[in-house]
C-alpha positions as CSV (number, residue, x, y, z in Angstrom):
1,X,0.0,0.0,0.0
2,X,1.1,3.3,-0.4
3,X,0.6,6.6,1.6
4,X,0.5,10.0,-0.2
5,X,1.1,13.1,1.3
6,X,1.1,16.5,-0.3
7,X,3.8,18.9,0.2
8,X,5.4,22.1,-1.7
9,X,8.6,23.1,-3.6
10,X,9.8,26.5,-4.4
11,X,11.0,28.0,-7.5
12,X,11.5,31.8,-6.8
13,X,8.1,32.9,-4.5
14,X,6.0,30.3,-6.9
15,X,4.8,27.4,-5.2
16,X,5.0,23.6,-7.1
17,X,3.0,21.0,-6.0
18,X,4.8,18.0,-4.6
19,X,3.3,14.6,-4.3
20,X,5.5,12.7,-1.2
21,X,4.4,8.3,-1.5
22,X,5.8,6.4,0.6
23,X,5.4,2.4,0.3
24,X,6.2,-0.2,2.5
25,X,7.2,-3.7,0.8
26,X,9.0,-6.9,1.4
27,X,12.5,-7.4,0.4
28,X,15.8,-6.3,2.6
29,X,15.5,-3.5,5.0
30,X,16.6,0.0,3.7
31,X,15.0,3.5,3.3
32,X,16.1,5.0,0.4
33,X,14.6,8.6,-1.4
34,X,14.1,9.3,-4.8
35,X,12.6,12.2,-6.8
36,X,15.6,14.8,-7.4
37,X,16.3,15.7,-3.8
38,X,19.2,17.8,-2.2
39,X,21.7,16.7,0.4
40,X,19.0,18.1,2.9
41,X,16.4,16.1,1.7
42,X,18.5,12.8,2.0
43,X,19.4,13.2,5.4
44,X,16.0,14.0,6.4
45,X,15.7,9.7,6.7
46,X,18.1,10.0,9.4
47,X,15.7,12.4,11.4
48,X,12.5,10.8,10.5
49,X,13.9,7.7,11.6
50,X,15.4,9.6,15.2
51,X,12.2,11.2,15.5
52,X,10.4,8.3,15.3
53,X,12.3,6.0,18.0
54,X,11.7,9.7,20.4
55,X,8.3,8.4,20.4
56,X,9.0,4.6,20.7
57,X,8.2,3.1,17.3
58,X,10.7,1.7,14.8
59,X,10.6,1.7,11.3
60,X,9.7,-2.0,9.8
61,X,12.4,-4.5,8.9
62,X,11.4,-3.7,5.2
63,X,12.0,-2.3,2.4
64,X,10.5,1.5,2.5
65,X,10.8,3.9,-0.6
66,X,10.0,7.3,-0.7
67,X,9.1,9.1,-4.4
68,X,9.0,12.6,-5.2
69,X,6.9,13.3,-7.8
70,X,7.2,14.8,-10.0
71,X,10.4,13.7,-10.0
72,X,12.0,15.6,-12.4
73,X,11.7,18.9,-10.1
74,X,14.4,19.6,-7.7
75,X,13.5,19.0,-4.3
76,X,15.5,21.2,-1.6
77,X,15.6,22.0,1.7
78,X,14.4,20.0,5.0
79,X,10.9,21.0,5.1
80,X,10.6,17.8,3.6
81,X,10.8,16.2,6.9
82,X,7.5,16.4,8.5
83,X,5.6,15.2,5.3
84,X,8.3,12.2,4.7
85,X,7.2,11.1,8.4
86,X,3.4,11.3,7.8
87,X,3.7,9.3,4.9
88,X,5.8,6.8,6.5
89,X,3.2,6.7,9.9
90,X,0.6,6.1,7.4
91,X,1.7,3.4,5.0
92,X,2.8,1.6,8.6
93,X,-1.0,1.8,9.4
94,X,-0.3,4.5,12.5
95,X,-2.6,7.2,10.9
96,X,-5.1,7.0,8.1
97,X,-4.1,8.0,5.0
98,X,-7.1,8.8,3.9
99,X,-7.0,12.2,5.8
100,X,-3.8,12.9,5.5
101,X,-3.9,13.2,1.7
102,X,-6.2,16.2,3.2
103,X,-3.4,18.5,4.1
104,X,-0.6,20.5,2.8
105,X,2.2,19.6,4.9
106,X,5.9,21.4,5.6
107,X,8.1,21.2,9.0
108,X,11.7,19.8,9.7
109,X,12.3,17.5,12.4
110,X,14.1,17.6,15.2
111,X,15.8,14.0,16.8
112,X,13.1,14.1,19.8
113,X,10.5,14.4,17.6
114,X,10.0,18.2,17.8
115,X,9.3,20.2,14.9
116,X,11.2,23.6,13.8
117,X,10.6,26.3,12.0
118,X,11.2,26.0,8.2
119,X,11.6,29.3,5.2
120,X,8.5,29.3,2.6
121,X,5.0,28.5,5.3
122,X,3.3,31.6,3.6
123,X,3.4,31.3,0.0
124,X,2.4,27.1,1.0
125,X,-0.2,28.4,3.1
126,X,-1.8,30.4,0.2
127,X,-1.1,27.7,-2.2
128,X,-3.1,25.4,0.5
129,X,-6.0,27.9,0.1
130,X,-6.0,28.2,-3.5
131,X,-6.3,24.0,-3.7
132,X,-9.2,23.8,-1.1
133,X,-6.7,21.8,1.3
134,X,-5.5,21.9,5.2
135,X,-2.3,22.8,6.4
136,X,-0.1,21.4,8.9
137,X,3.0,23.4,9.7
138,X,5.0,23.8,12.8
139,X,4.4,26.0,15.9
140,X,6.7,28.7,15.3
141,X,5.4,29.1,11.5
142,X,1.5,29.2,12.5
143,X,1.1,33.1,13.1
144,X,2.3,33.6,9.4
145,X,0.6,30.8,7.5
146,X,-2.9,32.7,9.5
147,X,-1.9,36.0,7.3
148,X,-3.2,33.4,4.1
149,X,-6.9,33.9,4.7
150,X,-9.0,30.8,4.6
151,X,-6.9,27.4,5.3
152,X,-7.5,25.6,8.3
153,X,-3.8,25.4,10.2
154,X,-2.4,22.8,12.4
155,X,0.6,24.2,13.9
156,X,1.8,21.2,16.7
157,X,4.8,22.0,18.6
158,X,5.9,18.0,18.2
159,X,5.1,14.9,16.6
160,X,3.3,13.4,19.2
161,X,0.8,16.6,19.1
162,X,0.1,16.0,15.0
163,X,-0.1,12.0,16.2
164,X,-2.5,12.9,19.0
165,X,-4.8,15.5,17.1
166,X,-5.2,13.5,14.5
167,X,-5.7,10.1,16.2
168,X,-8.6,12.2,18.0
169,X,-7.1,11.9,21.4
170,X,-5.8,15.8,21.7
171,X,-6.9,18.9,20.2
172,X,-4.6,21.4,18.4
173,X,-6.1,25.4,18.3
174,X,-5.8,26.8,15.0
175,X,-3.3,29.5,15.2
176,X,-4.1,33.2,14.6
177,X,-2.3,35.8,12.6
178,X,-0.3,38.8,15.1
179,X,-1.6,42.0,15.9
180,X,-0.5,44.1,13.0
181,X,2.0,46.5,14.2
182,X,2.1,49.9,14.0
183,X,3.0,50.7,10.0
184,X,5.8,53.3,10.4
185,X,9.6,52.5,10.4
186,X,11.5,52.9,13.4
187,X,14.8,53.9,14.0
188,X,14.4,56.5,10.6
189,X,16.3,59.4,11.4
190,X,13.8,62.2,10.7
191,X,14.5,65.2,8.3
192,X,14.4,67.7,10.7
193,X,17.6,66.8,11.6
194,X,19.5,67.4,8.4
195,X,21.3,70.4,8.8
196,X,21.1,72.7,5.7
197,X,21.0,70.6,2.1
198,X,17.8,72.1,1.3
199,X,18.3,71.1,-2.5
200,X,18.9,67.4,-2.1
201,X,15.8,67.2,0.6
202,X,13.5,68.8,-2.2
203,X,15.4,66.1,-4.8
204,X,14.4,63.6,-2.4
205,X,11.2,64.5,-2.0
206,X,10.6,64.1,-5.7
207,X,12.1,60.7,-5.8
208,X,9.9,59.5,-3.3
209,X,6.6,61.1,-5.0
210,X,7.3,59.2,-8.1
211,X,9.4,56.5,-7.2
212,X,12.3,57.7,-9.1
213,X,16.0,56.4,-8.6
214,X,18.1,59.0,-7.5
215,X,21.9,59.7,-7.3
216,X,23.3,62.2,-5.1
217,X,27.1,63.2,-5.6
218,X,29.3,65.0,-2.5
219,X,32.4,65.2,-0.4
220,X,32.9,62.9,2.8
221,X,30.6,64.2,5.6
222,X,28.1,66.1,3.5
223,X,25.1,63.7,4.7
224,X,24.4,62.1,1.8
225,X,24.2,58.6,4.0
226,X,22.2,60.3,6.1
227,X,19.7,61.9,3.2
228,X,19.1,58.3,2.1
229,X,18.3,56.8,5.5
230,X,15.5,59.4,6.1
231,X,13.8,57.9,2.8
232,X,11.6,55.1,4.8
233,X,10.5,57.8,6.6
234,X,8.6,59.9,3.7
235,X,7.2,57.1,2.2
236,X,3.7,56.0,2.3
237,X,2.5,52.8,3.9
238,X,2.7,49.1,2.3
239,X,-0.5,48.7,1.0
240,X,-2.3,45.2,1.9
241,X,-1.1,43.7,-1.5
242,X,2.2,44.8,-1.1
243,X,2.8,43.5,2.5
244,X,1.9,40.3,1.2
245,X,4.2,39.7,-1.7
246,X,6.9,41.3,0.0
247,X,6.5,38.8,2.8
248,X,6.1,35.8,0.9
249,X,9.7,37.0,-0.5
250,X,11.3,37.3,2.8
251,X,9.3,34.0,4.1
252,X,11.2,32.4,1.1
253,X,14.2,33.9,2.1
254,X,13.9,33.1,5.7
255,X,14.6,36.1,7.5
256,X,10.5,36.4,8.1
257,X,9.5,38.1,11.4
258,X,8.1,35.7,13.8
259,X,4.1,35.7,13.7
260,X,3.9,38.7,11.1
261,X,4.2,39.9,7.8
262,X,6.7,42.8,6.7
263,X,4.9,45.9,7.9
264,X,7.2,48.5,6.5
265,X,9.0,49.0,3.3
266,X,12.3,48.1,3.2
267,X,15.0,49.9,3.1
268,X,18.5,47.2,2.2
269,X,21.8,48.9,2.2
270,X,24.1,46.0,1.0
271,X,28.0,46.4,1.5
272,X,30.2,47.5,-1.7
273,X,32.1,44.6,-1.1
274,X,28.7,42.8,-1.8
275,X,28.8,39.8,-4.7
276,X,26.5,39.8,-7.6
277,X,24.4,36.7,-6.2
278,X,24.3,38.7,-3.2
279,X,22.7,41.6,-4.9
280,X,21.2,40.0,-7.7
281,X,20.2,36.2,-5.9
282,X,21.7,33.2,-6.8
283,X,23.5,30.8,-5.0
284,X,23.7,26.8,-4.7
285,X,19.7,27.1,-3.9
286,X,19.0,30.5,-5.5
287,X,17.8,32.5,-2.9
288,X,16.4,36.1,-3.5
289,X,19.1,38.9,-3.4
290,X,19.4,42.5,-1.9
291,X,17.3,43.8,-4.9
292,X,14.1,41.4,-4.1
293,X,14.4,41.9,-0.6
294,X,13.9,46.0,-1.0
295,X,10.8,45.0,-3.3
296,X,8.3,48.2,-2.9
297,X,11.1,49.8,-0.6
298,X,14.3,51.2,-1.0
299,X,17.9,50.0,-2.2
300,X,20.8,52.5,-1.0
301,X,23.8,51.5,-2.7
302,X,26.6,54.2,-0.6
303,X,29.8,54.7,-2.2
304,X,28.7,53.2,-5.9
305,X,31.6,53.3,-8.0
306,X,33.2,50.6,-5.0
307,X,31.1,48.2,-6.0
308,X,32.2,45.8,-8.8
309,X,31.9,47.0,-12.6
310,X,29.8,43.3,-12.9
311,X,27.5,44.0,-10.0
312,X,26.4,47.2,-10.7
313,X,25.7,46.5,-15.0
314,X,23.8,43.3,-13.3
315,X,21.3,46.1,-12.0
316,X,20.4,47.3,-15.5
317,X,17.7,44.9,-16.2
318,X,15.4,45.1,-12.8
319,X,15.2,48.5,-13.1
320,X,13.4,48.4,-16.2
321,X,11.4,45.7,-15.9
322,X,10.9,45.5,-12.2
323,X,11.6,41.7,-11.4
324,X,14.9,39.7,-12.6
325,X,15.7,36.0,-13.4
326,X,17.9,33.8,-12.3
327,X,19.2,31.7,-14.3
328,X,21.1,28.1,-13.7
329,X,22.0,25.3,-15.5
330,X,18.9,23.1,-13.3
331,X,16.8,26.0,-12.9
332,X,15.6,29.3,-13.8
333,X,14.2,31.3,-11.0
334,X,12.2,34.7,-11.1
335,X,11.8,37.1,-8.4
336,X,9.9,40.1,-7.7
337,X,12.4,43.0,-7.8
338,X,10.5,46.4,-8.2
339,X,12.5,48.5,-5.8
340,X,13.5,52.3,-5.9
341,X,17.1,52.8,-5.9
342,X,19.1,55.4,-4.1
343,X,22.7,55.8,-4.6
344,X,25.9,57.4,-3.3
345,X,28.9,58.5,-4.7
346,X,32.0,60.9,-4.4
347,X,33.3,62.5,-6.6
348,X,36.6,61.4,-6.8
349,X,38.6,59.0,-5.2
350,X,39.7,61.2,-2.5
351,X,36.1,63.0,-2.4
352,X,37.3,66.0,-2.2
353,X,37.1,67.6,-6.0
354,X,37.1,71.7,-6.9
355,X,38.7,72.2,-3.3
356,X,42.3,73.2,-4.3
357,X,43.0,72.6,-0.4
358,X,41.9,69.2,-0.2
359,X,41.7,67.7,-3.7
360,X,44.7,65.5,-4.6
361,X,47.5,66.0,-6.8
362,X,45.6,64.3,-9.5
363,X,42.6,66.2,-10.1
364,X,40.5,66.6,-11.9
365,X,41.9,63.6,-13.9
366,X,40.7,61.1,-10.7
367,X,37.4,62.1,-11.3
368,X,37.1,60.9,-14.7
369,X,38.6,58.0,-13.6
370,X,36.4,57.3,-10.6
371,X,33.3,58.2,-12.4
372,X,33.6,56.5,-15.3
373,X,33.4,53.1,-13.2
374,X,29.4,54.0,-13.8
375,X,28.2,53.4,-17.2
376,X,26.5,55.5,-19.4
377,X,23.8,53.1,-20.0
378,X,23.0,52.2,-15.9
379,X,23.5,56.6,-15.5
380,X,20.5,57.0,-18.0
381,X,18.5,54.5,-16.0
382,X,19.0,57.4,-12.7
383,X,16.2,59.8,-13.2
384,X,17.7,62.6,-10.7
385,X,21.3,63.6,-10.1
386,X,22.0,66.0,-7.5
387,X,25.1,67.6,-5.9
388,X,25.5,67.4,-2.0
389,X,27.8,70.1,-1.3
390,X,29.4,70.5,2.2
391,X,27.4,71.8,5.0
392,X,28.0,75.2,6.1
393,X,29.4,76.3,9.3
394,X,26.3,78.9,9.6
395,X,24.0,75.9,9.0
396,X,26.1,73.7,11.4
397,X,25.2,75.7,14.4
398,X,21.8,76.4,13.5
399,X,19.0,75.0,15.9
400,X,18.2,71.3,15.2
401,X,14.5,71.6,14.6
402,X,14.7,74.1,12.4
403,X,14.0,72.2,9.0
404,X,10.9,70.0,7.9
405,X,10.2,67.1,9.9
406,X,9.4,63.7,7.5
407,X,6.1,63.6,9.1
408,X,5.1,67.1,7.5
409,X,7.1,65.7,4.1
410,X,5.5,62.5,3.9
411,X,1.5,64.1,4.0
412,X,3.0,65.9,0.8
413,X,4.1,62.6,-0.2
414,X,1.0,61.0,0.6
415,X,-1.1,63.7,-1.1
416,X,0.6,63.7,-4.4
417,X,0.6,59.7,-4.9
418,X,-3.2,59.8,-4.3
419,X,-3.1,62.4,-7.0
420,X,-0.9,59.5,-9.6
421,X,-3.2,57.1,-8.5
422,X,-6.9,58.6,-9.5
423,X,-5.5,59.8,-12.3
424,X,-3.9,56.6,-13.3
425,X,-7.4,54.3,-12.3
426,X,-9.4,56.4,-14.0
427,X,-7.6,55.6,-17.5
428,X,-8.8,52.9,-20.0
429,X,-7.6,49.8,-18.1
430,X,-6.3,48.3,-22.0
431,X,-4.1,51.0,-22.1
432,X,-2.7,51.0,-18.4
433,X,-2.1,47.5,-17.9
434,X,1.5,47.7,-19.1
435,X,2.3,50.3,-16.4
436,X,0.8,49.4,-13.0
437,X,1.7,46.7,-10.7
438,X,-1.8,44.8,-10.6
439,X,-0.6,42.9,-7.6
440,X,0.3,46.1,-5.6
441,X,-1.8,48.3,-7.0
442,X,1.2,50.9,-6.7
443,X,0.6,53.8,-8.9
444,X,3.6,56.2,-9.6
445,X,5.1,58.4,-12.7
446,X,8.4,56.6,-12.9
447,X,6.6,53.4,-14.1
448,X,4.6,54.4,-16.8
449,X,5.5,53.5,-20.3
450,X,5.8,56.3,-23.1
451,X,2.6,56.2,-24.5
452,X,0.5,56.6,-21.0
453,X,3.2,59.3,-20.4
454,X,2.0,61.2,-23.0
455,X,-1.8,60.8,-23.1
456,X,-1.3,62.6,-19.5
457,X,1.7,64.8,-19.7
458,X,0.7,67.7,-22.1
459,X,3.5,70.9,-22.2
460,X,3.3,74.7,-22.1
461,X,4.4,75.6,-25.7
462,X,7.8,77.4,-24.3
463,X,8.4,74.1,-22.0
464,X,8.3,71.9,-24.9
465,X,10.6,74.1,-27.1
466,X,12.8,74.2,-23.8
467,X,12.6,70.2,-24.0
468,X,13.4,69.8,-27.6
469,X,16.2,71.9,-27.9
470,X,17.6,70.0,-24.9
471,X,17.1,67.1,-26.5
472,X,19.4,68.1,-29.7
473,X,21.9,70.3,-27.0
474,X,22.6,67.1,-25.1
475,X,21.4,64.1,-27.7
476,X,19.7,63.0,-25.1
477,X,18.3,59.2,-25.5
478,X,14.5,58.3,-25.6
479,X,15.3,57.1,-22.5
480,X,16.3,59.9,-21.0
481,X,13.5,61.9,-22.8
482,X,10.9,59.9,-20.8
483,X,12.7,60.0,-18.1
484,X,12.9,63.6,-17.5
485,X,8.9,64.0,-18.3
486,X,8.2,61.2,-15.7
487,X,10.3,63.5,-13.6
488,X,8.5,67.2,-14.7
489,X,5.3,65.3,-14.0
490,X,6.2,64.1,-10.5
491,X,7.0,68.2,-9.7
492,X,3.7,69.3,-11.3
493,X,1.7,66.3,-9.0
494,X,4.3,67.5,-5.6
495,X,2.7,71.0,-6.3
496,X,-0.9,70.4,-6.7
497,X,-1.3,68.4,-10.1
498,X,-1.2,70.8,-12.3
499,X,-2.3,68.8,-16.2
500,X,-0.4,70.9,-18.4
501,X,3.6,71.2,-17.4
502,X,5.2,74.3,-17.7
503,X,8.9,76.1,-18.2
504,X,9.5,75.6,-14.6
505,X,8.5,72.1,-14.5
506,X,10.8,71.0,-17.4
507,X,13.7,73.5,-16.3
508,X,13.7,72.3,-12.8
509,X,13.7,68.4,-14.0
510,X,16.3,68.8,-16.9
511,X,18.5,69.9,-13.4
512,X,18.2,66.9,-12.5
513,X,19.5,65.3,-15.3
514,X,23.1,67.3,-15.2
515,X,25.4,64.1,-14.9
516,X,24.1,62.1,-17.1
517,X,24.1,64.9,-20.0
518,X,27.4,65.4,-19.1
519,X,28.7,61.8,-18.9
C-alpha cells in the first residue's frame, strides 16, 4: 500500500505541488529517497527515523521507498521532513491515509521528535487555500501561514501533538495571525535633523513622490548617508497587497518576522564589497538577493563606484522591468524585484574635487577616472542627479529643529501619490495594464510606459521648445526623454497636479538630469 502526502517546492516565491508516497514492501530492509532531492532532503531519513524512536516506534524491517513526484523537479531543503514522516506513519498503518492526503504539509524535524521552524509556510499556506486543502505546519510558522486567509492550520509543537490531534485523542487550536504593528519605520532618522541641504531634501522629495532612482554626488561628511536613511521615513504605507508579496519573498528567504508579515518597506543597504548573487540572488539554492528583498522599498547602494563593474551592469535589467531572473544550469528562477534605488557616490577617489585645499594632486583627472566606473547606460537608467555640497558652518550651528520634519514631508508625499493614482485608475484599463503593478496596485510616474506618459503629460508651448532643444543640445536618449517627463510630471503632481507642465517644471527636472548629459 502506499501513503501520499502532499507537500510544496519553491522556484523563486511560486509554489509547485509536490506529491511525497511512501510504500512499505518486502524485500531487505533500507529507506532509500528518490525524486531529485538535495543533500538536505537525503538526510532527512536519518531524522524521520530519530524522531520516530523519540516516540517509541521503529521503522519495519522492510523495504520502504520514498518518491518525489514529480520527479524531475528539484527538491531542496528540509521542510521535507514532517511530510516524509506522515507518509511513513501512514503506510505503517499508525494514521489513516485517507485524511492525511487532506493536508498541505511542511516542517523539519528535530531528533526528539519536535518540529522547527522552516523558510516558505506563507506562499504554502496560500497555495493550500487556492487547492481547497489543510495545512499542517509547525508552531513557530503558525502566526504567518494565519496571514493566508481561509486554510484551516495545524501548527503542533511536536510529533506526538500531530499523532495525538489526529488520532482524535488531543486537540490542536488553529493559530491566529499577530496584531499588526504599527505601519511606520522605526529607528528612521527624521528630516528635521538634516542640517542645511535644502536642494537634495527637495530632490528627495521628488524621488519619493514618483518613485524615481536618485543619485546624489558630495564630499565625505556632507550627509548624503544620512539623506538616504531618512527615505523610509517619507514614504507612504505598504498597501495590503504589497505587505503580502513582499513577505512571501522574505518567508522564502527566511529572514520572516516571527508571527507577522513585513509591515514597512524596506529599506536594504548592502556592502560595496557585496557579490553579484548577493545583490542579484543566486547561490547553490538560489535565494532572492538585496534587490528582491527592498521590493516596494528602497535600495541604497553608498559609495557606488566601490562596488564591482559586474555588479552594478547586473542592475540594468530590474530597473526596467521590475523583477529579474535567475538563471542556472537546473533551474531558472524569477523574483519580484520592483525597488527604488538610491545611490551614493563621491566625486573622486579622494572626495574631495574643486577644493584646491583638499583635492589630490591628480585632479581633476581622478574624477574621470572614478566616475567613469558607472556606465552610461546604468546613469541614463538614474532619473535625478544631485550635488551634496558641504554643509556650512552657519547651518552647522543652526537650531536642530529648524528644517521640515518627515512627518510634514510625507503628508505631501501622501497627497501627491493619491493624485498619480486617481489619475492613473481612471484611465482605460487596456491602455494601463502595461504600467501598473496589478498585484500592488502601486501607482507612480516613474513606471509608466511612453505612450500613457504622454496621453497625461501635455506641455506649455515654451516648455516643450525648452525640451526639444535640450534634447538636440545634449542628444539625449529616448530614455532619457521619458525620463525627464516622468520626472517634470512628478513636480507638477508635488505642487498640486497641475495637467499641463510648464517652463519651470521641465527646467527644474532637466536639473536633474546634469550628470548624465554630461557623462
Amino acid at each position: 500500500m502506499v501513503a501520499r502526502i502532499n507537500t510544496v517546492a519553491f522556484q523563486g516565491i511560486d509554489v509547485r505541488p509536490v506529491d511525497v508516497q511512501v510504500q512499505i514492501s518486502n524485500g531487505l530492509p533500507a529507506f532509500n529517497i528518490v525524486g531529485l532531492p538535495d543533500k538536505a532532503v537525503a538526510e532527512s531519513k536519518e531524522r524521520v527515523r530519530a524522531a520516530l524512536h523519540a516516540l517509541g516506534l521503529s521503522l519495519p524491517p522492510k523495504r520502504l521507498t520514498v518518491n518525489m513526484a514529480p520527479a524531475d523537479l528539484s527538491k531542496e531543503g528540509s521542510h521535507f521532513d514532517l511530510p516524509i514522516a506522515l507518509g511513513v506513519l501512514g503506510a505503517m498503518g499508525v494514521l489513516p491515509k485517507e485524511e492525511l492526503e487532506e493536508y498541505v504539509v511542511l516542517g523539519e524535524l528535530s531528533l526528539d521528535a519536535g518540529i522547527r521552524a522552516v523558510s516558505g509556510v506563507l506562499p504554502a499556506a496560500m497555495h493550500a487555500a487556492e487547492a481547497k486543502h489543510h495545512l499542517i505546519c509547525p508552531k513557530d510558522c503558525g502566526a504567518e501561514a494565519a496571514w493566508a486567509g481561509d486554510v484551516d492550520i495545524l501548527a503542533p509543537g511536536d510529533l506526538l501533538q500531530l499523532i495525538n490531534h489526529i488520532k482524535g485523542s488531543q486537540v490542536l487550536s488553529a493559530p491566529k495571525a499577530a496584531l499588526a504593528n504599527d505601519n511606520k519605520p522605526v529607528n528612521v532618522p527624521d528630516l528635521s535633523h538634516v542640517k542645511g541641504q535644502e536642494t537634495a531634501k527637495r530632490a528627495l522629495e521628488i524621488a519619493a513622490v514618483g518613485g524615481h532612482n536618485m543619485l546624489m554626488v558630495g564630499p565625505p561628511g556632507s550627509g548624503k548617508s544620512m539623506l538616504a536613511s531618512c527615505v523610509p521615513g517619507i514614504l507612504p504605507p505598504l498597501m495590503p497587497r504589497e505587505a503580502l508579496e513582499l513577505s512571501m519573498i522574505h518567508s522564502v528567504a527566511g529572514i520572516l518576522p516571527e508571527g507577522g508579515l513585513v509591515r514597512t518597506r524596506p529599506f536594504r543597504s548592502p556592502h560595496h564589497s557585496a557579490s553579484l548573487p548577493a545583490l542579484i540572488g543566486g547561490g547553490q539554492k538560489v535565494k532572492p538577493g538585496e534587490i528582491s528583498l527592498a521590493h516596494h522599498g528602497v535600495l541604497f547602494l553608498d559609495e557606488l563606484p566601490e562596488f564591482s563593474r559586474a555588479t552594478l551592469e547586473s542592475l540594468r535589467q530590474p530597473l526596467e522591468t521590475g523583477d529579474v531572473m535567475v538563471a542556472r544550469v537546473n533551474a531558472h528562477v524569477r523574483y519580484p524585484a520592483r525597488f527604488q534605488l538610491i545611490a551614493a557616490m563621491n566625486p573622486c577617489r579622494c572626495g574631495h574635487l574643486g577644493d584646491p585645499d583638499l583635492a589630490c594632486s591628480r585632479a581633476p583627472r581622478c574624477a574621470v577616472d572614478y566616475q567613469s566606473k558607472i556606465s552610461g547606460p546604468l546613469m541614463d537608467r538614474i532619473d535625478i542627479h544631485v550635488d551634496v555640497l558641504p554643509v556650512s558652518i552657519s547651518d552647522l550651528q543652526s537650531e536642530s529643529g529648524s528644517g521640515e520634519s518627515s512627518a510634514k514631508v510625507a503628508a505631501r508625499v501622501e497627497k501627491a501619490r493619491d493624485l498619480q493614482k486617481q489619475r492613473y485608475k481612471a484611465m482605460n484599463k487596456e491602455n494601463d495594464s502595461h504600467n501598473r503593478d496589478e498585484s500592488s496596485g502601486n501607482f507612480v510616474n516613474a513606471r509608466l510606459n511612453g505612450t500613457v506618459l504622454e496621453s497625461v503629460t501635455r506641455m506649455e508651448a515654451d516648455a516643450r521648445e525648452m525640451l526639444m532643444r535640450s534634447v538636440e543640445q545634449y542628444k539625449l536618449s529616448a530614455r532619457g526623454y521619458y525620463r525627464v517627463l516622468r520626472v517634470a510630471r512628478t513636480i507638477a503632481d508635488l505642487g498640486g497636479g497641475q495637467e499641463v507642465l510648464g517652463k519651470a517644471h521641465i527646467a527644474e527636472a532637466l536639473s536633474y538630469r546634469r550628470m548624465a548629459l554630461n557623462s
